[in-house]
OpenMM code with the backbone's topology and positions (N, CA, C; nanometers):
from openmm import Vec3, app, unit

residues = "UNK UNK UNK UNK UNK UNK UNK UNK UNK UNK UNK UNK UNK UNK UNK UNK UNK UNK UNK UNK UNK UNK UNK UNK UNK UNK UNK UNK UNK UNK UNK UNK UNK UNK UNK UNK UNK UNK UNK UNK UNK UNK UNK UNK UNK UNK UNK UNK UNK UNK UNK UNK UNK UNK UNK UNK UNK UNK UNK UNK UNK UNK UNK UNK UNK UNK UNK UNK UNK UNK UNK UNK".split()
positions = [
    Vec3(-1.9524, 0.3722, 2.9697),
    Vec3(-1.8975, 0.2558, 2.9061),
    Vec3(-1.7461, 0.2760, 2.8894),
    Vec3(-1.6619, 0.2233, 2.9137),
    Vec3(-1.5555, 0.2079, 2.9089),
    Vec3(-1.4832, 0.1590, 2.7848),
    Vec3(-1.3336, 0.2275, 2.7232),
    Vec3(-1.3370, 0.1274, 2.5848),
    Vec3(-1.2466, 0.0140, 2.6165),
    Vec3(-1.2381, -0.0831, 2.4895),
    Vec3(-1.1946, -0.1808, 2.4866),
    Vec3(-1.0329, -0.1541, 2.4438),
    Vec3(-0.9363, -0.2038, 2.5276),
    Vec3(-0.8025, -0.1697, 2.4457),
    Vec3(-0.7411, -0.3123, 2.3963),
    Vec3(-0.6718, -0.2539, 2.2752),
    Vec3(-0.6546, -0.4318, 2.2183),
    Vec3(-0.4676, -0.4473, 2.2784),
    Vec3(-0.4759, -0.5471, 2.2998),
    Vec3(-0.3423, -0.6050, 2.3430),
    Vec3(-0.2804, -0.5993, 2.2192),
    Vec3(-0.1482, -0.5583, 2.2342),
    Vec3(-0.0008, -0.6007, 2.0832),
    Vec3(0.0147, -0.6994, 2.0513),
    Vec3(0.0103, -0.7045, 1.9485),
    Vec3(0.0145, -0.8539, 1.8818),
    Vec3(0.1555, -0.8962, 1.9203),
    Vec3(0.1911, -1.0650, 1.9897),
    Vec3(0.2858, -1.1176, 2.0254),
    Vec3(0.3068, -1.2304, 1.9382),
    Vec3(0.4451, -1.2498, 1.9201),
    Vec3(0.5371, -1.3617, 1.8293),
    Vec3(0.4809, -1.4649, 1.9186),
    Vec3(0.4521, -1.5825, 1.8279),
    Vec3(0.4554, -1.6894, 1.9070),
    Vec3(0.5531, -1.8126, 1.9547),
    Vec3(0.6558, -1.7250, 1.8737),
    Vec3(0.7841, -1.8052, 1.8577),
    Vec3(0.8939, -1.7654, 1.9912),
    Vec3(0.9395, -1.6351, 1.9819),
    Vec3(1.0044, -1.5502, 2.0506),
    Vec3(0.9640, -1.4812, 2.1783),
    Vec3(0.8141, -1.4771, 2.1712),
    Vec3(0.7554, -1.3484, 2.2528),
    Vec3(0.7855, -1.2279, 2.2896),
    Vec3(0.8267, -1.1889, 2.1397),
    Vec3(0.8586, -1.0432, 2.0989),
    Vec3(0.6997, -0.9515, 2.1180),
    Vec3(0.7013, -0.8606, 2.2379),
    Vec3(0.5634, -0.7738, 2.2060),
    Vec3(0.6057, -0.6446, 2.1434),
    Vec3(0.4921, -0.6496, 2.0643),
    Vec3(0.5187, -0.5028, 1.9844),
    Vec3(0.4695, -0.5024, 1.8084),
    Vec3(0.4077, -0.4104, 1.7286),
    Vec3(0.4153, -0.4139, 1.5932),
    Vec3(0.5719, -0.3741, 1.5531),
    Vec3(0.6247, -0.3313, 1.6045),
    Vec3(0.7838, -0.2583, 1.5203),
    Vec3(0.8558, -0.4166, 1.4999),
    Vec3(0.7948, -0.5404, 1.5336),
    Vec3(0.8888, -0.6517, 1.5339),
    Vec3(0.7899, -0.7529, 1.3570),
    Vec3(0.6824, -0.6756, 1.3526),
    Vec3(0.6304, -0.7582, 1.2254),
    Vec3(0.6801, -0.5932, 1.1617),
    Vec3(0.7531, -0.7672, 1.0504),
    Vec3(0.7719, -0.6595, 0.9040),
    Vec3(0.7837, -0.7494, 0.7991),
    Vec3(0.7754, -0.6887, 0.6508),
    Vec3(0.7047, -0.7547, 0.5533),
    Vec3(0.8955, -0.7474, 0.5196),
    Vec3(0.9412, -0.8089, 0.4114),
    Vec3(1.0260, -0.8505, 0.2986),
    Vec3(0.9978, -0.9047, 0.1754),
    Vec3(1.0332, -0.8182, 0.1032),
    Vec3(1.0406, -0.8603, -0.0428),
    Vec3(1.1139, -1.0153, -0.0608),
    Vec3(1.0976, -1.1069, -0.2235),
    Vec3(1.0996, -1.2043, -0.2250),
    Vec3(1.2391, -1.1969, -0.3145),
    Vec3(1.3150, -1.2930, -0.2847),
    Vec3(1.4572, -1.2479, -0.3728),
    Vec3(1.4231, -1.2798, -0.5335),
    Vec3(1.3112, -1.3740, -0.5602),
    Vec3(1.2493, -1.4039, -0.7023),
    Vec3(1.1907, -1.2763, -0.7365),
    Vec3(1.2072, -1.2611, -0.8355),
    Vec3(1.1798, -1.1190, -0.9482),
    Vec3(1.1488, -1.1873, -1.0656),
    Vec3(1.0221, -1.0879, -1.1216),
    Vec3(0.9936, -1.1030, -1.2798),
    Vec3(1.0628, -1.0847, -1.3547),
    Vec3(1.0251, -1.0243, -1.4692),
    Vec3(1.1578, -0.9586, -1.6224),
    Vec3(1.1412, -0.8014, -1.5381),
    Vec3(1.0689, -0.7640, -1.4965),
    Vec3(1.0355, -0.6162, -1.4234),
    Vec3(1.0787, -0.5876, -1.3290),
    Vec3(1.1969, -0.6907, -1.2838),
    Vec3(1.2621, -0.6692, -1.1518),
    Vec3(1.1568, -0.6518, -1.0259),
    Vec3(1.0322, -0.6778, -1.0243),
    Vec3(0.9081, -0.6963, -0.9230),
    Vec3(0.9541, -0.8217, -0.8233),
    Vec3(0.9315, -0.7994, -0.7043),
    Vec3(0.9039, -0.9239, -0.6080),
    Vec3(0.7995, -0.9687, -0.6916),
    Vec3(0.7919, -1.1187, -0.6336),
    Vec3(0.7080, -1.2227, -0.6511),
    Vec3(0.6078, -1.2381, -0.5329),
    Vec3(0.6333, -1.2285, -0.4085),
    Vec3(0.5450, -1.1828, -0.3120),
    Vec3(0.6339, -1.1541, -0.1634),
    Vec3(0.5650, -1.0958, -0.0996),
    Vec3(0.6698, -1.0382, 0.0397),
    Vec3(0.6541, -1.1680, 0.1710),
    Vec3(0.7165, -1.1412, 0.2138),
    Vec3(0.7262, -1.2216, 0.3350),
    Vec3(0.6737, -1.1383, 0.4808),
    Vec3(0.6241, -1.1764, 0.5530),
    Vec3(0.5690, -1.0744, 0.6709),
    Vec3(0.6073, -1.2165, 0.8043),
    Vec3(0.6794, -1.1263, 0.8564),
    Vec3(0.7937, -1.2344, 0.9887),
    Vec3(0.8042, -1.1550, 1.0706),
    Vec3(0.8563, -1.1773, 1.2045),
    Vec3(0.8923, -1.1169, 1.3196),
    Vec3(1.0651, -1.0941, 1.2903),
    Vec3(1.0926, -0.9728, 1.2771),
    Vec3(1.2050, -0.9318, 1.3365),
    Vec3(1.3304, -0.9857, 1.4365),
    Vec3(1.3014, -0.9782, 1.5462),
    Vec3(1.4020, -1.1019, 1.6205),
    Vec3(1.4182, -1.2095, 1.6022),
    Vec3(1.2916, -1.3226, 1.5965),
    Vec3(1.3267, -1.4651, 1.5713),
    Vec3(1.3277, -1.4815, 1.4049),
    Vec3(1.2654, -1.4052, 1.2976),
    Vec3(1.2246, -1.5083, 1.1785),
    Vec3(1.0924, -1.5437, 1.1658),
    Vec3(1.0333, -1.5708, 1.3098),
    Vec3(0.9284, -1.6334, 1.2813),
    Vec3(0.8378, -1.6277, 1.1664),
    Vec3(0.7762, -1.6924, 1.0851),
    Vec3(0.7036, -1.6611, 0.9157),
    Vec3(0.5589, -1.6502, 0.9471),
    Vec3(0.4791, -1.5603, 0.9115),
    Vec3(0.3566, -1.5075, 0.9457),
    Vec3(0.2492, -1.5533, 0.8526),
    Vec3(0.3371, -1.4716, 0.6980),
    Vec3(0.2124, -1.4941, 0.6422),
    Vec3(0.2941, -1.4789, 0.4814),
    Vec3(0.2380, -1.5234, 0.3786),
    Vec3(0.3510, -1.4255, 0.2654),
    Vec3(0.2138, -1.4199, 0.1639),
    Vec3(0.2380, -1.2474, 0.1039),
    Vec3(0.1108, -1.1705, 0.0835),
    Vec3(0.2213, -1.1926, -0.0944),
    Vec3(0.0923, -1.2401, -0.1856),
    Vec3(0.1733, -1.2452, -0.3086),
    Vec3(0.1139, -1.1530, -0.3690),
    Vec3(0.2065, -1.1237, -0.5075),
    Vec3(0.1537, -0.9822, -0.5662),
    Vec3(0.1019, -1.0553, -0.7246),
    Vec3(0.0583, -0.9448, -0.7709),
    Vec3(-0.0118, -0.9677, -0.9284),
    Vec3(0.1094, -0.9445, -1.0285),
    Vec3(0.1926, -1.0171, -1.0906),
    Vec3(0.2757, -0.9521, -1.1987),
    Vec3(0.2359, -0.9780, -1.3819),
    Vec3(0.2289, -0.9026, -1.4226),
    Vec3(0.2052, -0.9090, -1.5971),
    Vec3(0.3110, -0.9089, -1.6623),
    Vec3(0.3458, -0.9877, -1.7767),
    Vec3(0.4776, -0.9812, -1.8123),
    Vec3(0.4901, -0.8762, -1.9455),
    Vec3(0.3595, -0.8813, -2.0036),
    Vec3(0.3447, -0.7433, -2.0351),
    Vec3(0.2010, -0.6492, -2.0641),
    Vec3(0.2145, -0.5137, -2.0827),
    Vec3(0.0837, -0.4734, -2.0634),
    Vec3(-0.0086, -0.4824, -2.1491),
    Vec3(-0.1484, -0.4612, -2.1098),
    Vec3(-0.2807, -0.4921, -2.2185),
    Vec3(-0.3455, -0.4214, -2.2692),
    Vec3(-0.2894, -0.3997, -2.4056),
    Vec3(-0.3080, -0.3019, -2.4508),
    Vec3(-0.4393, -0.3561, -2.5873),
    Vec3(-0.5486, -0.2177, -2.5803),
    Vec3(-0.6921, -0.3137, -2.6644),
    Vec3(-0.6266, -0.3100, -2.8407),
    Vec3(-0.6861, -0.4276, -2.8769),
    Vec3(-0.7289, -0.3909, -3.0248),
    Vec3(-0.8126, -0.3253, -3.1061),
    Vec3(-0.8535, -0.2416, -3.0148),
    Vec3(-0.9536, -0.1656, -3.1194),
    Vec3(-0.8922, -0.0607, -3.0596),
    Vec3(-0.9748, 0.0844, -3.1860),
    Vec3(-0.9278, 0.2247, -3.2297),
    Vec3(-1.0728, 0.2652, -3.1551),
    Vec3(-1.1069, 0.4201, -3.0602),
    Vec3(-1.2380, 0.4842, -3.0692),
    Vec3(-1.2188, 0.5696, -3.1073),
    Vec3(-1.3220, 0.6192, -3.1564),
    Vec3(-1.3837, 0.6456, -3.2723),
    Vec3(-1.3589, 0.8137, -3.1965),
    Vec3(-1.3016, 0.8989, -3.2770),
    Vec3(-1.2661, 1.0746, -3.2627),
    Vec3(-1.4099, 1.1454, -3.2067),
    Vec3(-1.4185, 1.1964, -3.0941),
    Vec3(-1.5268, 1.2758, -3.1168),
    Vec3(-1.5763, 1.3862, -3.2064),
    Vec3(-1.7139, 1.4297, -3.2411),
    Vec3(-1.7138, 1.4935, -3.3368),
    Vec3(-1.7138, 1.6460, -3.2899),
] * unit.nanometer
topology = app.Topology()
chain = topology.addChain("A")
for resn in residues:
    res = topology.addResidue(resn, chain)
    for name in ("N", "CA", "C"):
        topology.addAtom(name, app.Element.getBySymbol(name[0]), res)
């Protein structure tokens, strides 16, 4: 059996072949935490816009109301 080889993913804009041409970017919007808001994932040569992967931000952390109890 022979294997299957997968072809490089190509721009459909440019017809840039290759992964070294997708890359992600941060979002110039920031929380109070200086966090991206979500990245951008584009082709390198043209721009082309892929996909934009958003992130989770908390503005602050969650912390419980209750005390447990000391072991004995």
């Amino acid at each position: 059996m022979t294997e299957r080889q997968i072809a490089p993913p190509k721009c459909p804009s440019c017809a840039q072949i290759g992964l070294e041409y997708i890359v992600s970017s941060p979002s110039k919007e920031r929380s109070r935490a200086k966090q991206p808001w979500f990245y951008v994932v584009h082709c390198a040569a043209c721009g082309h816009v892929y996909n934009t992967i958003s992130k989770h931000n908390f503005s602050q952390p969650v912390t419980p109301n209750f005390v447990l109890p000391k072991p004995s």
